[in-house]
Backbone as JSON, one array per atom type, in Angstrom:
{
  "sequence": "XXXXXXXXXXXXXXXXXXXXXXXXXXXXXXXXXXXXXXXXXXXXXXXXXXXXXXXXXXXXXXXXXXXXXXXXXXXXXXXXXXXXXXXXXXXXXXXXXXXXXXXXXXXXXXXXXXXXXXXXXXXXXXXXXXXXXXXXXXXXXXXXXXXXXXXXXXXXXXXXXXXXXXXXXXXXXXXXXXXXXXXXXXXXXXXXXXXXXXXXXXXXXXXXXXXXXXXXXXXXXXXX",
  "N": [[0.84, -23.78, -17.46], [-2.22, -21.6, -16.67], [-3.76, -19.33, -18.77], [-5.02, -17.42, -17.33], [-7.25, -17.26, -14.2], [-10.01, -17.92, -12.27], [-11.18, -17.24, -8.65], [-13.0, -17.09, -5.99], [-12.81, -18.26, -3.79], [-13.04, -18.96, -0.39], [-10.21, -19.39, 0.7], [-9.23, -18.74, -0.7], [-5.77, -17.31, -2.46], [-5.97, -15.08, -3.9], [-8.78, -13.37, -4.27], [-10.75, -13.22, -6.4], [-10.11, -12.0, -10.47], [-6.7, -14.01, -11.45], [-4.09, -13.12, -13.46], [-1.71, -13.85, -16.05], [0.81, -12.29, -17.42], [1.75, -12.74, -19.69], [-0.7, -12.87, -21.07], [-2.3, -10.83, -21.2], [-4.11, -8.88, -22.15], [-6.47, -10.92, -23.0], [-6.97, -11.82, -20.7], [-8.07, -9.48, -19.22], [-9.66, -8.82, -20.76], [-11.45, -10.99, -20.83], [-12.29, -10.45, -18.04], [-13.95, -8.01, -17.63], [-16.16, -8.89, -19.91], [-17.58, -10.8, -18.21], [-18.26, -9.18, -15.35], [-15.25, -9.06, -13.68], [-14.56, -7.59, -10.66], [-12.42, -7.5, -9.84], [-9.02, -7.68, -9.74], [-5.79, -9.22, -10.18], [-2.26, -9.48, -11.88], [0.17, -10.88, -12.7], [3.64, -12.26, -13.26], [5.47, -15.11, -14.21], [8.04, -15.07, -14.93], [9.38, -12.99, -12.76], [11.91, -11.83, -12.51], [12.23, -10.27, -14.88], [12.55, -7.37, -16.1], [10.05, -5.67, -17.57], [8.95, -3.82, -20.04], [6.35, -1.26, -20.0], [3.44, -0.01, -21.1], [0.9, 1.78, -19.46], [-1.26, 1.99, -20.5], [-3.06, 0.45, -21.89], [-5.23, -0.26, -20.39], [-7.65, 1.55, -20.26], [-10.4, 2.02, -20.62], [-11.09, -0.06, -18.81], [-12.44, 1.18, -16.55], [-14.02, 0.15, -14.69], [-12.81, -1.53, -12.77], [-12.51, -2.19, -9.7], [-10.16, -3.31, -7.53], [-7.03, -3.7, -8.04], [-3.87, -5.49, -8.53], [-0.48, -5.39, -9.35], [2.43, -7.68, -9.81], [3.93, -7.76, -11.3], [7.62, -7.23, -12.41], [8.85, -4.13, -12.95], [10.01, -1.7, -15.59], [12.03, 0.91, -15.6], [11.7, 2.57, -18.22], [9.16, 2.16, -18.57], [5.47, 3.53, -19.11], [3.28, 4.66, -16.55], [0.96, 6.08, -16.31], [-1.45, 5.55, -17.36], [-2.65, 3.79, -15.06], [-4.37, 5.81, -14.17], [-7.24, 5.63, -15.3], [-8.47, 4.4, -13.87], [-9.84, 5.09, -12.05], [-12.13, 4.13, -10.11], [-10.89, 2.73, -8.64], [-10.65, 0.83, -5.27], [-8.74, -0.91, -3.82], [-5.39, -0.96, -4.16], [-2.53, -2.39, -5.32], [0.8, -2.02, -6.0], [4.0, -2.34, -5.81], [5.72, -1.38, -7.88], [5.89, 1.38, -7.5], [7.26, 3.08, -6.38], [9.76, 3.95, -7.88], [8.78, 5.51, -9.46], [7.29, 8.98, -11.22], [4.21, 9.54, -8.99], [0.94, 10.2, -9.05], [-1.8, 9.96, -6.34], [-4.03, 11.4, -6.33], [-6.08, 10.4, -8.0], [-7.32, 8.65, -7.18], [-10.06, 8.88, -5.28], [-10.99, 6.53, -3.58], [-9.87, 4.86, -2.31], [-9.02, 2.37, -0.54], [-7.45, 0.71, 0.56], [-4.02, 0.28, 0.22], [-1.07, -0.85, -1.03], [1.94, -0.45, -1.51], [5.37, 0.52, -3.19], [7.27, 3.55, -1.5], [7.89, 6.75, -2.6], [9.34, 9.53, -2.59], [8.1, 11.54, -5.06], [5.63, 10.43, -5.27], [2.57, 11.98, -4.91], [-0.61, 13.34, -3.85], [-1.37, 12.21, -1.59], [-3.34, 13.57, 0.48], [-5.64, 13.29, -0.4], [-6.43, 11.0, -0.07], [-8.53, 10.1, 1.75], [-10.59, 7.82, 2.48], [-8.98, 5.9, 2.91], [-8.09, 2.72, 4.47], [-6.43, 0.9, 5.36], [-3.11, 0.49, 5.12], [0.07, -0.31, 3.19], [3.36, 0.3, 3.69], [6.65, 0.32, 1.62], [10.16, 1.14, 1.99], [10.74, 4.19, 3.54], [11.27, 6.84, 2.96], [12.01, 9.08, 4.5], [11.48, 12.41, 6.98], [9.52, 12.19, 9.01], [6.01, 10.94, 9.56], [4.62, 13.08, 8.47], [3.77, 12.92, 5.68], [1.27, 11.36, 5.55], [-0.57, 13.19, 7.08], [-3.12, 13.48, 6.19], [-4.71, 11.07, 5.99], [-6.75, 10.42, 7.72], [-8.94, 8.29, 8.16], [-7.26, 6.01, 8.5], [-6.74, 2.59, 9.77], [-5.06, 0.77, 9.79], [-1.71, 0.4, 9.05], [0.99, 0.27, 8.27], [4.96, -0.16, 8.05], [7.55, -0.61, 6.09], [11.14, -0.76, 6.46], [12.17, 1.89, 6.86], [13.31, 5.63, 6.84], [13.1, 7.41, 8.58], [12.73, 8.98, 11.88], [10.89, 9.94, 13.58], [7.36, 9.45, 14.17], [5.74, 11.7, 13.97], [3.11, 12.91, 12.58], [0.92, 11.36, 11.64], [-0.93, 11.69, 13.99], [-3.08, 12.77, 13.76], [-4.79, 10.72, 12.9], [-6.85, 8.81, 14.22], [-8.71, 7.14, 14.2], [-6.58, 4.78, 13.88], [-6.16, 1.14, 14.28], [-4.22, -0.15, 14.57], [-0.29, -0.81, 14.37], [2.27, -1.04, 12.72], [5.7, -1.91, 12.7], [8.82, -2.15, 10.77], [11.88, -2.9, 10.62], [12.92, -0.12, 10.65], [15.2, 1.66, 10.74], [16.42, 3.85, 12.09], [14.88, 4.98, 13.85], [13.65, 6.67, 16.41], [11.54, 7.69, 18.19], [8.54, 7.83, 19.46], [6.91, 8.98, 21.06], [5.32, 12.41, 21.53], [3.65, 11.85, 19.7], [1.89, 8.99, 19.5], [0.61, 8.68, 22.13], [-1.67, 10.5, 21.74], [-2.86, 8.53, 19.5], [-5.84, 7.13, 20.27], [-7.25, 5.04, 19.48], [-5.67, 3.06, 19.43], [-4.82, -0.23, 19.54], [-2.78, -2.08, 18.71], [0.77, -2.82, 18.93], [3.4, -2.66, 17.2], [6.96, -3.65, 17.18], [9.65, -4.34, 15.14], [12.93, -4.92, 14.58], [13.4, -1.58, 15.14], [16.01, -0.94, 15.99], [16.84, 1.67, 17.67], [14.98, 2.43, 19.32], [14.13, 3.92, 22.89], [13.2, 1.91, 24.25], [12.25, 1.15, 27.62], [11.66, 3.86, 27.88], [9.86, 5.16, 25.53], [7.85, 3.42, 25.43], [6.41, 3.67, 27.69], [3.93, 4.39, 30.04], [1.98, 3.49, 28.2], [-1.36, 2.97, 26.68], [-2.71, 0.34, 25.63], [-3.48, -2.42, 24.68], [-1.88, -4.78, 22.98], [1.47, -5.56, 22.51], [3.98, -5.79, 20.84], [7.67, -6.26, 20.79], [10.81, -6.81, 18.93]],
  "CA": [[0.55, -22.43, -17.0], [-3.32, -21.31, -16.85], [-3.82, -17.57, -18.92], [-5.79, -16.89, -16.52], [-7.78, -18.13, -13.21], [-10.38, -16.76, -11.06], [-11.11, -17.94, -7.73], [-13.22, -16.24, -5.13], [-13.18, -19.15, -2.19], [-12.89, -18.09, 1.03], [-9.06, -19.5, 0.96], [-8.15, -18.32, -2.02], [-4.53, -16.35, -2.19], [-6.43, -13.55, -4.24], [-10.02, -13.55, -4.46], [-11.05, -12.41, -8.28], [-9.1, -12.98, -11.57], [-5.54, -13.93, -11.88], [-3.93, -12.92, -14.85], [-0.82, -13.67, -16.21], [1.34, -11.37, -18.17], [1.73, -12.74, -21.28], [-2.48, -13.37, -21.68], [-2.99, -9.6, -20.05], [-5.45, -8.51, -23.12], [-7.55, -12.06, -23.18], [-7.75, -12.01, -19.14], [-8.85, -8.22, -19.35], [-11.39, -8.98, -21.94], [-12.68, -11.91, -19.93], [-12.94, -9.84, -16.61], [-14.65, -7.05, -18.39], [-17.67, -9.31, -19.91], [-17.98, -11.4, -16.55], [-17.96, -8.16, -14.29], [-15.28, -9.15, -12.74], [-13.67, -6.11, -10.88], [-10.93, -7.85, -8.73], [-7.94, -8.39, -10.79], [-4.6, -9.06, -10.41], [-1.66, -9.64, -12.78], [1.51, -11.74, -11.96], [4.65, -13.05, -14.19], [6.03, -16.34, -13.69], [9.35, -14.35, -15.17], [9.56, -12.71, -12.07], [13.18, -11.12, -12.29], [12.41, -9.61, -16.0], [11.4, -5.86, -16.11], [8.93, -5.45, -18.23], [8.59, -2.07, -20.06], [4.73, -1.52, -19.59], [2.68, 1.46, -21.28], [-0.45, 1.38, -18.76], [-2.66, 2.81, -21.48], [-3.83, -0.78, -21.88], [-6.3, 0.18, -18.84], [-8.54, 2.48, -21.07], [-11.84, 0.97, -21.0], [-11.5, -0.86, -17.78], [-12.69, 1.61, -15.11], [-15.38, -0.94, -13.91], [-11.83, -2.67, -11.65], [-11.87, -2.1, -8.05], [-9.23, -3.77, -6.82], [-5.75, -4.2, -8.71], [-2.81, -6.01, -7.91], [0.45, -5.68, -10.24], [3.28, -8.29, -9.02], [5.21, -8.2, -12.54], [8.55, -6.43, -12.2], [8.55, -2.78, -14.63], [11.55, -1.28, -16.27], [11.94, 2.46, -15.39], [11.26, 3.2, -19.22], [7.68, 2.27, -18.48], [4.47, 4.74, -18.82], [2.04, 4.03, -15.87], [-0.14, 7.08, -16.16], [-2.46, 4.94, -17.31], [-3.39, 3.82, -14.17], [-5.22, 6.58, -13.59], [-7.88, 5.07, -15.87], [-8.69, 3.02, -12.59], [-10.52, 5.82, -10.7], [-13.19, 3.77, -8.99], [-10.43, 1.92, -7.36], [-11.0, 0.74, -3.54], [-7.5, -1.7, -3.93], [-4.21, -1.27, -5.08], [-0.94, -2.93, -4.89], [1.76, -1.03, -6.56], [5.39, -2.01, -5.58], [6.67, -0.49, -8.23], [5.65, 2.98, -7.48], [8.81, 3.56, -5.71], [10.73, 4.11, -9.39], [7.74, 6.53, -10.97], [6.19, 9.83, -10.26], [2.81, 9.03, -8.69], [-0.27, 11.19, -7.96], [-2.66, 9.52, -6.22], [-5.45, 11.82, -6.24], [-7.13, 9.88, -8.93], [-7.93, 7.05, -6.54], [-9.86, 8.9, -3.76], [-11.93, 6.11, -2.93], [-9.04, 3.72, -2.06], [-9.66, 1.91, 1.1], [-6.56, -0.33, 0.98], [-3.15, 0.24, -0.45], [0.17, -1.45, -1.09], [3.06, -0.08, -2.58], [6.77, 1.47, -2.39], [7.54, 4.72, -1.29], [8.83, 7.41, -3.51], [8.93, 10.99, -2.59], [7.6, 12.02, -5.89], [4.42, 10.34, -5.41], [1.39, 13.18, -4.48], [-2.07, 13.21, -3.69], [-1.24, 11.89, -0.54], [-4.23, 14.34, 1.14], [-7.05, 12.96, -0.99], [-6.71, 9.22, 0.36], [-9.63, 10.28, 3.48], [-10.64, 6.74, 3.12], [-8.06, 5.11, 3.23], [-8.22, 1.71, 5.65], [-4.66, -0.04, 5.35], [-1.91, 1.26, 3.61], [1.46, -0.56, 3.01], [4.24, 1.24, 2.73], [7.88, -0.34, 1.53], [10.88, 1.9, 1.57], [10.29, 5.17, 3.57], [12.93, 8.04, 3.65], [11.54, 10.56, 5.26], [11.84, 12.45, 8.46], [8.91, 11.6, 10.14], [5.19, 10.85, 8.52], [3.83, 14.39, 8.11], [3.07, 12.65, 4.29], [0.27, 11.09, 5.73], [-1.66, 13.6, 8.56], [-4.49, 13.63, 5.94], [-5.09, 9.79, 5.98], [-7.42, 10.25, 8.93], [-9.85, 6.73, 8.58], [-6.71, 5.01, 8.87], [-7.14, 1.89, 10.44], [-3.97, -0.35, 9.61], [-0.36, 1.38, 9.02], [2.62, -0.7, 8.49], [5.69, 0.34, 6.86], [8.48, -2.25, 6.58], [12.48, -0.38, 5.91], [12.0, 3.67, 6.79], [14.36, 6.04, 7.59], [12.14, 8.69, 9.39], [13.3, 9.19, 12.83], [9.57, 9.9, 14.23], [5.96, 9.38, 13.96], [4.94, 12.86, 13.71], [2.02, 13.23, 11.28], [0.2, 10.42, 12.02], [-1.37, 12.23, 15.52], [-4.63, 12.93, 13.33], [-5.27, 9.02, 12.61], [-7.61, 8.53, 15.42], [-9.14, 5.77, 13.7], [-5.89, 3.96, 13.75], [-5.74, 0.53, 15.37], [-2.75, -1.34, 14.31], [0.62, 0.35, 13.6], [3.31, -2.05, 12.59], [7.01, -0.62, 11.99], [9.77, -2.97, 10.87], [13.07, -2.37, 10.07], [12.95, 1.4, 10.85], [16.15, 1.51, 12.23], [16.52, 5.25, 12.4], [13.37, 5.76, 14.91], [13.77, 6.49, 18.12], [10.88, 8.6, 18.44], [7.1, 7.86, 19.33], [5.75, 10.16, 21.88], [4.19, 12.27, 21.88], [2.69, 11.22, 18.68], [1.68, 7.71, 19.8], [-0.24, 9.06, 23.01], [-3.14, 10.79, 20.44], [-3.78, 7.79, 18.78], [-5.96, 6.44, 21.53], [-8.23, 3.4, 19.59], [-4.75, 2.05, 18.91], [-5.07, -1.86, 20.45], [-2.0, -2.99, 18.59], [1.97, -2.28, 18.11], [4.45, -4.14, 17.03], [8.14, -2.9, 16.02], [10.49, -5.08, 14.6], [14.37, -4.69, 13.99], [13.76, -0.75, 15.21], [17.0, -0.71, 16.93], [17.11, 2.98, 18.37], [13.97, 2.93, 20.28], [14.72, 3.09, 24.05], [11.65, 0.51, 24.56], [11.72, 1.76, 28.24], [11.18, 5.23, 27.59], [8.79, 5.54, 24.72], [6.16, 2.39, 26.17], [6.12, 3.79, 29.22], [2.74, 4.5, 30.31], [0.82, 3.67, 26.57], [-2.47, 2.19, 27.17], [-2.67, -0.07, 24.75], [-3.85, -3.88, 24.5], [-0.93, -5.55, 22.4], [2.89, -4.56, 22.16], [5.21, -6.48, 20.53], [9.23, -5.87, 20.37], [11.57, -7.91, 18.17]],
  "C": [[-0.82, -21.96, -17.5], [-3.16, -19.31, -17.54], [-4.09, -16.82, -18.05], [-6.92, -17.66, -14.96], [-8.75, -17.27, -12.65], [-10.94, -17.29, -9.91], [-11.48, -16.9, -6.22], [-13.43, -17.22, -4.34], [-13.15, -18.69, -1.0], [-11.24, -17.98, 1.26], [-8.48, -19.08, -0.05], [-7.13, -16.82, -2.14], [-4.85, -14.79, -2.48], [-7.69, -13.96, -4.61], [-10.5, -12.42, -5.76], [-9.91, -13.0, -9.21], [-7.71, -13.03, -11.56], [-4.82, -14.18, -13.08], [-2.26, -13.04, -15.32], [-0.32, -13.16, -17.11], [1.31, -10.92, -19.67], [0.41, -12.91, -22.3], [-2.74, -11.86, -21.19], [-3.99, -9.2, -21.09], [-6.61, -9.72, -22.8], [-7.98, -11.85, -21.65], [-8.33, -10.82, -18.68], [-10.38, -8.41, -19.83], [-12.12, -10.16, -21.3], [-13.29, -11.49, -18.48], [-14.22, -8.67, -16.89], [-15.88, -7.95, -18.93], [-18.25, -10.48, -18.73], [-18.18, -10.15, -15.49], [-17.1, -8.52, -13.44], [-14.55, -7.99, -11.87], [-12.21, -6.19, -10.14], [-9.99, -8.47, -9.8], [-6.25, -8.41, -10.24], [-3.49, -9.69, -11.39], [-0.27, -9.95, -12.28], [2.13, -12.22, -13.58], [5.39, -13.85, -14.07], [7.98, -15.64, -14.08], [9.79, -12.73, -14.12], [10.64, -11.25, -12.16], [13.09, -10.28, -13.95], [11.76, -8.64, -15.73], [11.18, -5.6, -17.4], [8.95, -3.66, -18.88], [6.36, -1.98, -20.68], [4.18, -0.06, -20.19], [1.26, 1.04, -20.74], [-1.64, 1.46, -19.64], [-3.46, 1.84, -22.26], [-5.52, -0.86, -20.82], [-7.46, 0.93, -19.26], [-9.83, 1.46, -21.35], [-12.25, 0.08, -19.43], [-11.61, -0.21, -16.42], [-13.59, 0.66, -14.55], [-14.53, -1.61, -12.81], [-11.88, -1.83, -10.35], [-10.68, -2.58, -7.27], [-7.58, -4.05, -7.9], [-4.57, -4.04, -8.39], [-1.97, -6.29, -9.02], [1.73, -6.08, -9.14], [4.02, -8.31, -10.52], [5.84, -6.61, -12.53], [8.48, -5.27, -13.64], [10.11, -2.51, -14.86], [10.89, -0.01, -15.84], [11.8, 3.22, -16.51], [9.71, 3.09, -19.32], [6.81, 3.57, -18.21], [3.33, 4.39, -17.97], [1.15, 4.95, -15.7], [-1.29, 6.4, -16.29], [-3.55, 3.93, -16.53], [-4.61, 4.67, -13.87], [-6.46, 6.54, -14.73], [-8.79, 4.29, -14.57], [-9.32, 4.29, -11.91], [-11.96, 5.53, -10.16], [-12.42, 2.76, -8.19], [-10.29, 1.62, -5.83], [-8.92, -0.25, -3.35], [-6.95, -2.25, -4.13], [-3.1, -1.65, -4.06], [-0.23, -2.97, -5.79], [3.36, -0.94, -6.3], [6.34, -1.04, -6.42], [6.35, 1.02, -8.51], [6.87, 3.73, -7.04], [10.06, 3.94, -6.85], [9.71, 5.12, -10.4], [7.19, 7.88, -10.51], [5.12, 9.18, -10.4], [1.85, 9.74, -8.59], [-1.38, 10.54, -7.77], [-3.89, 10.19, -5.59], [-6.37, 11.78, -7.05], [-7.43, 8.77, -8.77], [-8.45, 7.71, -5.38], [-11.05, 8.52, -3.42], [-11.24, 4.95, -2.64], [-9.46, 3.58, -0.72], [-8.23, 0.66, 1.67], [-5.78, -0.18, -0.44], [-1.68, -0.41, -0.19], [1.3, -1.38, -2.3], [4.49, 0.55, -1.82], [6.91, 2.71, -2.45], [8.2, 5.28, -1.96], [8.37, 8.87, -2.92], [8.37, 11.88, -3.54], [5.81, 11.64, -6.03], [3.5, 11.04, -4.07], [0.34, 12.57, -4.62], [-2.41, 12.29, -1.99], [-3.17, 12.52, 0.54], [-5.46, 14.06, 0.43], [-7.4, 11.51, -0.44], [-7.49, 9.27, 1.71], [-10.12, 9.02, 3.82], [-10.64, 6.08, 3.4], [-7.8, 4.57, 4.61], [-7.22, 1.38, 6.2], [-4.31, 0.25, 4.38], [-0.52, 0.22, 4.96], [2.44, -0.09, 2.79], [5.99, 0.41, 2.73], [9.17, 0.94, 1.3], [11.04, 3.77, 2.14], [10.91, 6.01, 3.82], [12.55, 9.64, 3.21], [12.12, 11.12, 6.56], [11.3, 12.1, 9.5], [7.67, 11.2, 9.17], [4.36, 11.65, 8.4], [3.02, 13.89, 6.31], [1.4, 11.89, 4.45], [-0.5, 11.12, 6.52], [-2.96, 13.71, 7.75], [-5.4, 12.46, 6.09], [-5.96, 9.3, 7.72], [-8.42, 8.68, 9.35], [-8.41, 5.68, 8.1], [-6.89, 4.07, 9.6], [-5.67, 0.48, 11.21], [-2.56, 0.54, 9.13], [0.5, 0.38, 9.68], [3.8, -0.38, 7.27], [7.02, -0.84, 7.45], [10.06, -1.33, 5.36], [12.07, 1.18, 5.64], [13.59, 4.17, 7.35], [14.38, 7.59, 8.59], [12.65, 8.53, 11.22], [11.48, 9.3, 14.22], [8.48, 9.52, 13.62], [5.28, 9.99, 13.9], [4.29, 12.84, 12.64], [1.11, 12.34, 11.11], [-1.22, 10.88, 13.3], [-2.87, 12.7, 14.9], [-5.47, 11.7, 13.14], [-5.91, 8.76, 13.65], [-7.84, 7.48, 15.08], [-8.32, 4.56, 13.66], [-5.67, 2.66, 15.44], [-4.98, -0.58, 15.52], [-1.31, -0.83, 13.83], [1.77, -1.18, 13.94], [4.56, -1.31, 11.86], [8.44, -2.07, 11.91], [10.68, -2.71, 10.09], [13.12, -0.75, 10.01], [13.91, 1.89, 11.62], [16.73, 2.43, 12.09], [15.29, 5.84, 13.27], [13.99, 5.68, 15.97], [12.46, 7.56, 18.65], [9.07, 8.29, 18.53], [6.26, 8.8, 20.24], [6.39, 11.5, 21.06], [3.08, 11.91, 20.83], [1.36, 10.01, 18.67], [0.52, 7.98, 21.04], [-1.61, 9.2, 22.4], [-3.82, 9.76, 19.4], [-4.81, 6.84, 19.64], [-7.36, 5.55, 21.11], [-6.64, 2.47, 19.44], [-4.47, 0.47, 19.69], [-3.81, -2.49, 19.83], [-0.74, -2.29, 17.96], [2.65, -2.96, 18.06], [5.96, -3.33, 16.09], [9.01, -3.86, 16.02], [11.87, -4.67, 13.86], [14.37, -2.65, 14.04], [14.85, -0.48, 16.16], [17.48, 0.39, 17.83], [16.15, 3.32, 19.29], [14.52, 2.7, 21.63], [12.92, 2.93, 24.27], [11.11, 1.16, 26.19], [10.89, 3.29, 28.19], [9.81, 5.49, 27.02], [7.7, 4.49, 24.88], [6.1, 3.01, 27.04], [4.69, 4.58, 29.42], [1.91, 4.1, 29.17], [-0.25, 2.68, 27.29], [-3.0, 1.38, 25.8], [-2.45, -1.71, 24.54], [-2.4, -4.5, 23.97], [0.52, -5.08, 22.35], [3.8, -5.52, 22.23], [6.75, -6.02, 19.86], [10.25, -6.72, 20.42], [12.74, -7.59, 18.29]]
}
């Protein structure tokens, strides 16, 4: 098992350092005098939650990009994220178990994480590219009419019924919905997004497919 790796190829799975858990100080301290600012952090102990005080992060605003794949315990303190505010992108599954406010990232451009109704700042993410979202139980996505330079929008297991709040995303031109199997609802929402070139819904079982395609002008449309 390498402490650490870094690997910007063209094919490489994550381009910048990969760090594993139990080296997270040494592979910090080596990204930090290399500049490097792409980091992510993985645990071959996968299924162990981790109790994590973020406040390890102090010193390393210089990271743009960070990717945590090691499972947390819900006694964890991740405020210390917000140490990270020149971040462009994060990936955050376990946000879905913490309050969040992410209006101390608003120069993200690409996010990936799980949905929690406690996490705010929603209306500062302007320029924000692609966002991931896991988990979404809402009613519709009024949480994100501020996320206007959207570009990419895929949420995978919602329980929102529409697509209202989205209808400001002009910029959006990929909307991917899977497992949303409480939607039945895309117009008139879906009409107003008009660069959108690509949809794709997967396992939304309530849409009537005739109905809500009917007339969209819109290059790609795939239904699973």
């Amino acid at each position: 098992m390498e402490k650490y790796k870094v690997d910007y190829s063209e094919f490489s799975h994550f381009q910048g350092i990969t760090i594993e858990f139990d080296y997270l100080e040494e592979g910090l301290n080596y990204a930090q005098k290399h500049n490097i600012k792409d980091v992510l952090v993985r645990s071959e102990e996968d299924k162990v939650k981790q109790v994590v005080n973020f406040d390890f992060l102090k010193g390393f605003g210089f990271i743009e990009t960070f990717h945590w794949i090691v499972s947390l315990s819900k006694k964890s303190d991740i405020t210390g994220l917000y140490h990270l505010s020149k971040l462009k992108n994060l990936r955050f599954g376990a946000a879905r178990d913490f309050v969040f406010d992410l209006s101390f990232f608003p120069l993200l451009e690409e996010l990936n994480m799980g949905y929690n109704p406690k996490i705010s700042g929603w209306d500062k993410l302007t320029m924000l590219k692609l966002l991931l979202l896991q988990g979404v139980k809402t009613d519709n996505l009024n949480f994100l009419k501020d996320t206007t330079s959207l570009e990419y929008l895929r949420i995978i297991r919602g329980s929102f019924t529409s697509i209202a709040g989205i209808e400001n995303c002009s910029n959006l031109k990929t909307l991917f919905l899977q497992t949303c199997t409480a939607l039945t609802e895309l117009k008139p929402t879906i009409l107003n997004l008009h660069n959108l070139e690509q949809l794709n819904l997967e396992g939304c079982r309530k849409i009537d497919v005739k109905e809500q395609l009917k007339d969209l002008n819109i290059r790609y449309i795939s239904v699973i």
